[in-house]
C-alpha positions as CSV (number, residue, x, y, z in Angstrom):
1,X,-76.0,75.3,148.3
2,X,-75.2,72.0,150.3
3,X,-77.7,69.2,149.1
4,X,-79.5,67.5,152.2
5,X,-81.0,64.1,152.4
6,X,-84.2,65.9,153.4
7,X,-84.0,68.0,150.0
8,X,-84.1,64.6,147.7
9,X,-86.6,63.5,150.1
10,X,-88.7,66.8,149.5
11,X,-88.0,67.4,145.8
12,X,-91.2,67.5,143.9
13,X,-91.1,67.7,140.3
14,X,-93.6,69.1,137.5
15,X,-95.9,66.6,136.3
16,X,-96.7,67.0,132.5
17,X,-99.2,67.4,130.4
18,X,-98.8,64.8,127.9
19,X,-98.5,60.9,129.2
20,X,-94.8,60.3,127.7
21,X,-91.7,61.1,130.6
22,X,-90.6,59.5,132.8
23,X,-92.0,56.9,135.0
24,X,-92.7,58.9,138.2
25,X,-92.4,55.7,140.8
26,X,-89.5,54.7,138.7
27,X,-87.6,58.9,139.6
28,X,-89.3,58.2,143.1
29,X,-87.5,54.8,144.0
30,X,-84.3,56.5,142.6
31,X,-84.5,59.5,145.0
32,X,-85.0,57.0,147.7
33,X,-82.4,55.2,146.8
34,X,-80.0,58.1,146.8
35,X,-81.4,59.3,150.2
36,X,-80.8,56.0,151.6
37,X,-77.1,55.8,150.6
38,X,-76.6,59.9,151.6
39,X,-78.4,59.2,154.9
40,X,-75.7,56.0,155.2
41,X,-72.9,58.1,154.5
42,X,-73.3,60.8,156.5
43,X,-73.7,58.4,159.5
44,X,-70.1,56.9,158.5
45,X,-68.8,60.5,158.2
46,X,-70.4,61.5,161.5
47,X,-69.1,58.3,163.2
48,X,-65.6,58.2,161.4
49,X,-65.7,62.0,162.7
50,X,-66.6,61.0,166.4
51,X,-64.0,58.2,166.1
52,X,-61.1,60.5,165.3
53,X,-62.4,63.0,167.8
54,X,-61.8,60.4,170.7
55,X,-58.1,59.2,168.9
56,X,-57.4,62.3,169.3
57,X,-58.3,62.8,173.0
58,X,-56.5,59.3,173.8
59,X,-53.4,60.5,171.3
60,X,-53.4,63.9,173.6
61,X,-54.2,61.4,176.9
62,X,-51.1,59.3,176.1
63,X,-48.6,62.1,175.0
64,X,-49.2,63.8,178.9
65,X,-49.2,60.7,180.5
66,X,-45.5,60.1,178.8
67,X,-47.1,57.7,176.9
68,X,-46.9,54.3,178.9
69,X,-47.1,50.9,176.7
70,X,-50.0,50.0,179.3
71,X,-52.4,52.1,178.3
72,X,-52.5,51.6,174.2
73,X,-51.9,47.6,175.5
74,X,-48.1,47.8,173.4
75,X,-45.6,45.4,175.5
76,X,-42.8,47.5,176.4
77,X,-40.0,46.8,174.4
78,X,-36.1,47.8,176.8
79,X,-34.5,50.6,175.9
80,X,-30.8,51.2,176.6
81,X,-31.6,50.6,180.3
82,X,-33.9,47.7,179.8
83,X,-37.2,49.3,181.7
84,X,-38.0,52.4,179.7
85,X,-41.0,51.9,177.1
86,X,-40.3,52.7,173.7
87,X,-42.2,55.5,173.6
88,X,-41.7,56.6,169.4
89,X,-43.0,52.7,168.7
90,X,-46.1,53.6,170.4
91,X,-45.9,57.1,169.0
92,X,-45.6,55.6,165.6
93,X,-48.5,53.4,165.8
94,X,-50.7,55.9,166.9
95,X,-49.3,58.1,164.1
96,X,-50.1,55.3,161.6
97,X,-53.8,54.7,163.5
98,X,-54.5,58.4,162.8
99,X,-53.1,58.6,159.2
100,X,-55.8,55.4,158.2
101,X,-58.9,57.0,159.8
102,X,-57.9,60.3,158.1
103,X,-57.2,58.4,154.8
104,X,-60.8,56.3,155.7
105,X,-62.5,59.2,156.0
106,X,-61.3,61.2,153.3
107,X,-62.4,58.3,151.1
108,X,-66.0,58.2,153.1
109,X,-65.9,61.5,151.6
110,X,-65.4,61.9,148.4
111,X,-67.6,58.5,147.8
112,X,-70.3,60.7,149.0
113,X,-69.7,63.6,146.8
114,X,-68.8,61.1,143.9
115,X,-72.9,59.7,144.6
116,X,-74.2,63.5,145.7
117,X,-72.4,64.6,141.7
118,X,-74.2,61.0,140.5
119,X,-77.4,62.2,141.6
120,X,-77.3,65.4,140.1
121,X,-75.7,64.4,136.9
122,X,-78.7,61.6,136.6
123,X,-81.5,64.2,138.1
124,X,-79.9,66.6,135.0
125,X,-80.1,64.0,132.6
126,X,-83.5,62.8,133.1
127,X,-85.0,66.6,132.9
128,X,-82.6,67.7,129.9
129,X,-84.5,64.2,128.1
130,X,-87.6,65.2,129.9
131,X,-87.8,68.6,128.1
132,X,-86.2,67.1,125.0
133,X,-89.6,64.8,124.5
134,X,-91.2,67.5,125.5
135,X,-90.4,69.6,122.7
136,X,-90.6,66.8,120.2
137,X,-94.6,66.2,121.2
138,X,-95.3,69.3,120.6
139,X,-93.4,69.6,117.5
140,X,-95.7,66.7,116.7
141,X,-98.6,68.4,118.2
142,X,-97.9,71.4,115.7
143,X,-97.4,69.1,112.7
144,X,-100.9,66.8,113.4
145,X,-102.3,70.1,113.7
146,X,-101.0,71.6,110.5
147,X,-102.7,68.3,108.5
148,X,-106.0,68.1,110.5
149,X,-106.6,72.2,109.8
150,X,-106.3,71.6,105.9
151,X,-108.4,68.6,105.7
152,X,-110.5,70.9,107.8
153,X,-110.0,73.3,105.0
154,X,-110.3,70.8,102.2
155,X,-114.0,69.9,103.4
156,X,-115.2,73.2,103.6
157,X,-114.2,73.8,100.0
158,X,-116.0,70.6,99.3
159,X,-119.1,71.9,101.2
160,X,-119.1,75.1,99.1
161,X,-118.5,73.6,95.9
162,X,-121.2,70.8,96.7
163,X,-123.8,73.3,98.2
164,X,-123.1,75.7,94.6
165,X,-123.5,72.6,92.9
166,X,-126.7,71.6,94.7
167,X,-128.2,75.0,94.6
168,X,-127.5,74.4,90.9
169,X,-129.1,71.5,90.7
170,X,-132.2,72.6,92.5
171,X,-132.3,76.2,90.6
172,X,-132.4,73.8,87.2
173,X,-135.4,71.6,88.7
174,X,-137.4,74.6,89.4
175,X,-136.6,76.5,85.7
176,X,-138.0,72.6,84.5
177,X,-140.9,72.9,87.0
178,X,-142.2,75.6,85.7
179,X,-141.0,75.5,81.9
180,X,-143.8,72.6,81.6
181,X,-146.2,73.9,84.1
182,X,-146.2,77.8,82.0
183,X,-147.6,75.8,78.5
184,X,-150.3,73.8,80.8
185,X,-151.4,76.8,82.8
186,X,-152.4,78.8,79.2
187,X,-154.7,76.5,77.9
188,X,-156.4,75.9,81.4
189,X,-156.7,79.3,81.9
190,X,-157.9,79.9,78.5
């Protein structure tokens, strides 16, 4: 699937749940970046492309017209018979003119798919360290939770033992209560 400047541009990615990641204006003036420099690129490609379309048409132009020195602005250098125009030096330089905008546009070319394979080897980067952090807070998550459920655990023991403790306690007071209100009740009642 080709990657468009409008893809980057539309990407949206999955906010998380927990604050740590990635700074989402930070990934967002990235993309822009890359759009920007995708956007530039493929208007050099396009133009370099136009450019050697039209070299092309004046290469073919100058080839049927026997190639006259005039018309690529070459002073005609004498032949053998002093007024024929050296037709291979202007054949030759239009040659050479062709082989740079091929070699300029080659290059145009593979720095685009050298920042396009940037992009995606960042973009991968960022979500494999995304989803690394992300599985390290909850590993976290898991362990905080582990701790908090036995301290949970440790004061509902202390509840019971403090409640059989206090029930105890209270069972003893009444047993008191009424051990020295049973010898006072006899002789009142008596």
């Amino acid at each position: 699937m080709a990657l468009t400047a409008e893809d980057i541009v539309n990407k949206r990615f999955q906010s998380t749940k927990f604050r740590e990641g990635y700074d989402q204006d930070e990934v967002d003036d990235f993309l822009d970046a890359v759009v920007v420099e995708m956007r530039r690129l493929l208007a050099e490609n396009e133009e370099l492309a136009q450019r050697l379309a039209a070299s092309d048409a004046r290469i073919a132009e100058l080839q049927r017209s026997g190639g006259s020195a005039s018309a690529v602005g070459v002073n005609p250098l004498p032949a053998s018979g002093g007024d024929v125009v050296d037709t291979e030096n202007a054949n030759n330089l239009l040659q050479l003119a062709r082989r740079l905008h091929e070699e300029h546009v080659r290059e145009g070319i593979q720095k685009r798919d050298e920042l396009i394979a940037e992009g995606h080897a960042q973009a991968a980067r960022i979500v494999q360290e995304a989803q690394t952090q992300h599985a390290q807070e909850v590993a976290r998550l898991h362990s905080e939770r582990s701790v908090i459920e036995g301290e949970v655990e440790q004061l509902r023991a202390f509840e019971r033992e403090y409640r059989l403790s206090l029930k105890s306690f209270i069972n003893q007071q009444i047993q008191g209560l009424e051990s020295t209100s049973a010898p006072s009740a006899a002789p009142a009642g008596a």
